[in-house]
C-alpha positions in Angstrom: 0.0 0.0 0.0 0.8 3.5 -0.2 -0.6 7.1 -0.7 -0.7 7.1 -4.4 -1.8 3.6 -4.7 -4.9 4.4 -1.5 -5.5 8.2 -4.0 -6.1 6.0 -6.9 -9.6 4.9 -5.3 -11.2 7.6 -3.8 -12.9 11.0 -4.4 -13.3 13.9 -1.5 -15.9 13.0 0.5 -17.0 16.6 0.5 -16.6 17.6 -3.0 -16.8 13.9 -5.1 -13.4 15.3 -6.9 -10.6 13.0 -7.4 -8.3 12.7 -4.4 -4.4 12.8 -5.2 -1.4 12.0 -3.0 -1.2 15.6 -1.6 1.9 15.2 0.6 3.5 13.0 3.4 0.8 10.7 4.8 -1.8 13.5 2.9 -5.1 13.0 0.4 -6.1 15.6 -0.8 -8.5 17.2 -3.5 -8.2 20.3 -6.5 -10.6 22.2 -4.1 -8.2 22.7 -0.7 -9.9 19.5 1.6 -7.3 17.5 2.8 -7.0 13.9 4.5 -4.7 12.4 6.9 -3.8 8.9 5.6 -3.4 7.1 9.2 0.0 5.8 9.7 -0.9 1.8 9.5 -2.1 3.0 6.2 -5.7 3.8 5.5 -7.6 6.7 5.6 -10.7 7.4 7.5 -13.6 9.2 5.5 -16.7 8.8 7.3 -19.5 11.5 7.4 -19.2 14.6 9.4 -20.9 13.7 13.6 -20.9 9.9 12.2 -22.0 8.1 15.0 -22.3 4.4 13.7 -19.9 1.6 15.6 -18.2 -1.3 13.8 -17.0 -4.4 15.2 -14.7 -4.8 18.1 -10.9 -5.9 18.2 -13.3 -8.6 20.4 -15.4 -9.4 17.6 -12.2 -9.1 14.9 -10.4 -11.7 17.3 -13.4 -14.5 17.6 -13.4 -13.8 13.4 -9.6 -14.3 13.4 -9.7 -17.2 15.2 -12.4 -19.5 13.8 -11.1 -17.7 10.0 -7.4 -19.7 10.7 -9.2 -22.3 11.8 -10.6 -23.0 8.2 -14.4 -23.1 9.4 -15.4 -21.6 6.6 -12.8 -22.4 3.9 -15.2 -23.8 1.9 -17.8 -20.2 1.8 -14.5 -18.6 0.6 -13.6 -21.0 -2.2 -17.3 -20.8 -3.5 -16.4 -17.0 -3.0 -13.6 -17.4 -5.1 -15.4 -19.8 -8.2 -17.7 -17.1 -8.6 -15.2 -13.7 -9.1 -12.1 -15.6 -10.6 -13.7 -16.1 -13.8 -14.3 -12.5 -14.6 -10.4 -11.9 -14.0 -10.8 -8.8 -11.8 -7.5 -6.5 -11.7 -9.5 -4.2 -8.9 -11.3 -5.2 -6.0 -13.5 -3.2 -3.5 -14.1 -5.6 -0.3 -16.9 -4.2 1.6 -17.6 -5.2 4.9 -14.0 -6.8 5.1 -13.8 -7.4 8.8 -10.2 -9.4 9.4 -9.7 -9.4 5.2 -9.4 -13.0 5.0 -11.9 -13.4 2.3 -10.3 -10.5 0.1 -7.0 -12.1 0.7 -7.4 -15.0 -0.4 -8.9 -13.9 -3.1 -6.3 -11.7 -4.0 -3.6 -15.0 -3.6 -5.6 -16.6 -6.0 -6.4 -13.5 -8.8 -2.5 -14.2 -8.7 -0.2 -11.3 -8.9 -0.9 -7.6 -10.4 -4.7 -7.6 -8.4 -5.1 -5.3 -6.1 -7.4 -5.1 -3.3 -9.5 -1.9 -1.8 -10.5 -3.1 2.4 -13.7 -1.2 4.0 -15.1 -1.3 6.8 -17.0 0.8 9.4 -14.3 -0.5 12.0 -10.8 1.1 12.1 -9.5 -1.9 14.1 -10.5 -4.3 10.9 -9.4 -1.6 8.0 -5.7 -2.4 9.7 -6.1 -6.1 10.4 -7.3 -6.6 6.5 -3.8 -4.2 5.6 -1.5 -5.9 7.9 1.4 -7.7 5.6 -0.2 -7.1 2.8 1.2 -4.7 -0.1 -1.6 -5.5 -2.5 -4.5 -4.1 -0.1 -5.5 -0.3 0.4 -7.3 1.0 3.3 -10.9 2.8 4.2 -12.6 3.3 6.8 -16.3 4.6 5.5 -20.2 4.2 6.5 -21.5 1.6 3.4 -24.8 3.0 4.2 -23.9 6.1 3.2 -22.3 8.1 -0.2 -19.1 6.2 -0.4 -16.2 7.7 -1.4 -14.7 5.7 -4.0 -15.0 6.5 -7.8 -16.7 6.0 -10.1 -16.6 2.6 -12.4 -13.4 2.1 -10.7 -13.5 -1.6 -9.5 -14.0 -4.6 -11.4 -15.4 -6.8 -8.4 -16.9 -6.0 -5.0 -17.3 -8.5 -2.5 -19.8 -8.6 0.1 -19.2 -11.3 2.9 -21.7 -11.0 5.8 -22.0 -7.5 5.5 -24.6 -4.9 4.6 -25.1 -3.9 1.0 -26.1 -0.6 -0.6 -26.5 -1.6 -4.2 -27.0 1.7 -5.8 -23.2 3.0 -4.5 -22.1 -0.3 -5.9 -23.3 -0.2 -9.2 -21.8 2.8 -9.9 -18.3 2.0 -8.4 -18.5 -0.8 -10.6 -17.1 -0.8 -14.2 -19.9 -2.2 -16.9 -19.0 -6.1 -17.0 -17.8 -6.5 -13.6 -19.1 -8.5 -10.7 -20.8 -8.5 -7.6 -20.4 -11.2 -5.3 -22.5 -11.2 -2.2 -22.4 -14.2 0.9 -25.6 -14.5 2.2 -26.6 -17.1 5.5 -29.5 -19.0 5.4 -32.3 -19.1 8.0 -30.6 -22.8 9.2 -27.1 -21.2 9.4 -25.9 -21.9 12.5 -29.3 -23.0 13.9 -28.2 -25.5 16.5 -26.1 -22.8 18.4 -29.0 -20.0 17.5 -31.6 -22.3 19.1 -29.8 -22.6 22.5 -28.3 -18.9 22.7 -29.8 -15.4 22.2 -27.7 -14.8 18.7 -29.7 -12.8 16.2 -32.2 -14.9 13.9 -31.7 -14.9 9.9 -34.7 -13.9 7.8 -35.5 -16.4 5.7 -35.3 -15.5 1.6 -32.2 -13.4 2.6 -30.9 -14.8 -1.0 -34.4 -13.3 -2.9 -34.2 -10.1 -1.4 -30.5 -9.4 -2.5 -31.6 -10.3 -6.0 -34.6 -8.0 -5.6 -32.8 -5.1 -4.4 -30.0 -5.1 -7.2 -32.3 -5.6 -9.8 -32.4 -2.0 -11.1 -28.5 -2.7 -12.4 -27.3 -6.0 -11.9 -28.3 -9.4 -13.8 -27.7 -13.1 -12.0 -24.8 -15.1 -13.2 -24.1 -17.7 -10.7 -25.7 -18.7 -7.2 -24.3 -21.4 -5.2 -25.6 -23.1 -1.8 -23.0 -24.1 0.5 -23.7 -26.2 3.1 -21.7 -28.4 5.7 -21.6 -29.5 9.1 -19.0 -28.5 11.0 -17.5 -30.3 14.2 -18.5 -27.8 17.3 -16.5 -27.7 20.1 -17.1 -24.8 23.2 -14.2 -22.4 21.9 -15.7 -22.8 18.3 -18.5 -21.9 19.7 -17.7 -19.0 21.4 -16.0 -18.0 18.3 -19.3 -17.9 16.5 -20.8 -16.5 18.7 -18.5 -13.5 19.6 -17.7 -12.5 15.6 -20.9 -11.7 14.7 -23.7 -9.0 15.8 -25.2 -11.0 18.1 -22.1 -9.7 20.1 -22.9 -6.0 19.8 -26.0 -6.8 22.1 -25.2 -10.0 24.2 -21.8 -10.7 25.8 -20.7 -13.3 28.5 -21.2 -16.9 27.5 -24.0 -17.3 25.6 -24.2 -21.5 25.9 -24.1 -24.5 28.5 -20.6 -25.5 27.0 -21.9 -29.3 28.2 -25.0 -28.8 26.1 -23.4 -28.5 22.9 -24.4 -30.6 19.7 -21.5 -32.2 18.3 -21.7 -30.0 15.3 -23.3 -26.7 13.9 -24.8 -26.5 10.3 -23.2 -23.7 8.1 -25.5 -22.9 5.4 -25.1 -19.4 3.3 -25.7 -19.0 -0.5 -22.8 -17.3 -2.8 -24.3 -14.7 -5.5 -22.8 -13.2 -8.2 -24.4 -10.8 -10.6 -22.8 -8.4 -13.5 -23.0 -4.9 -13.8 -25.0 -4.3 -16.6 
């Protein structure tokens, strides 16, 4: 990472013109508003009074943890099947939490892709940089004007995280792909069942297609689904990384009441930018 590679995504939050390398550690804009690039290497552009929280270096660790694991290896590799194909040089992961999905799919894009890491949380935006020189740094509000360029990405990736399709489509170049990692209403449903973690809607999957119909059309879906060995750190892990953190905390579970495994159940989506 550095300055001019970070400048090379992004537009002034308060203007929309391009930002440039405008200094040491500096973005800046043709019209005078200037940036501090942070010195682990991202930039924070959230809106003025922003007072939305992201995940906690609690939350990031439980994600670390069960990520090295490889728990959910096989969500990223379906990840993975559905954005290699288009050969994406530029890559916006939103939502990246830790990174691990955008770096792996960086490892296997193979050298020459580069990879843009946002998230609401400061504490992720660094974990998702750390070692790596092919990952740039934002920390921005998804739910808000984001601000990244337009048509510059070929991919975005979308891994348990909200979604504001309009702001993607137009970051998106014509031809390039959305890929989006929805759970199912029996994801995790054994440990859901016997703790106060957050429900999942069912038709997640339907109304993601729904809401990116105005510029997106369907090229792949995949259901992965697995049962994976549970044991009471596991457990905690799941429970800790997710949101059901932000409103529980303790242990959730009897530890001696555990199933001997948990079903993981989420559907990959991909759909082109029309």
């Amino acid at each position: 990472m550095s300055v001019q590679t970070l400048a090379a995504w992004l537009r002034c939050p308060n203007c929309v013109a391009e930002l440039t390398d405008a200094g040491p550690q500096v973005l800046g804009c043709a019209n005078g508003h200037r940036f501090d690039v942070n010195r682990r290497g991202y930039v924070t552009l959230l809106p003025p009074r922003s007072r939305v929280v992201g995940d906690s270096a609690g939350m990031l660790d439980a994600r670390a943890e069960l990520l090295a694991s490889g728990a959910y290896a096989p969500i990223r590799d379906a990840l993975i099947a559905a954005v290699r194909p288009f050969e994406p040089r530029k890559v916006l992961d939103s939502g990246t939490g830790t990174g691990w999905y955008l770096q792996g799919l960086l490892d296997a894009l193979g050298g020459g892709a580069r990879g843009l890491a946002s998230d609401l949380s400061p504490a992720a935006v660094a974990r998702a940089l750390r070692g790596r020189a092919d990952v740039d740094g934002l920390v921005a509000d998804v739910h808000a004007p984001l601000p990244i360029r337009d048509g510059v990405t070929d991919a975005v990736t979308v891994v348990f995280a909200p979604r504001n399709p309009p702001e993607f489509a137009r970051l998106l170049r014509p031809g390039g792909v959305l890929a989006v990692v929805v759970p199912r209403a029996d994801h995790l449903a054994e440990l859901r069942a016997m703790s106060p973690m957050l429900d999942v809607p069912a038709g997640k999957a339907g109304a993601l297609e729904a809401s990116v119909a105005p510029w997106f059309s369907p090229v792949s879906a995949r259901h992965v689904r697995y049962e994976l060995p549970l044991t009471a750190d596991r457990a905690a892990q799941l429970q800790g990384m997710g949101p059901s953190a932000h409103h529980v905390g303790g242990a959730l579970v009897d530890a001696t009441a555990l199933p001997a495994s948990v079903t993981v159940s989420v559907d990959v989506l991909a759909f082109t930018r029309r």
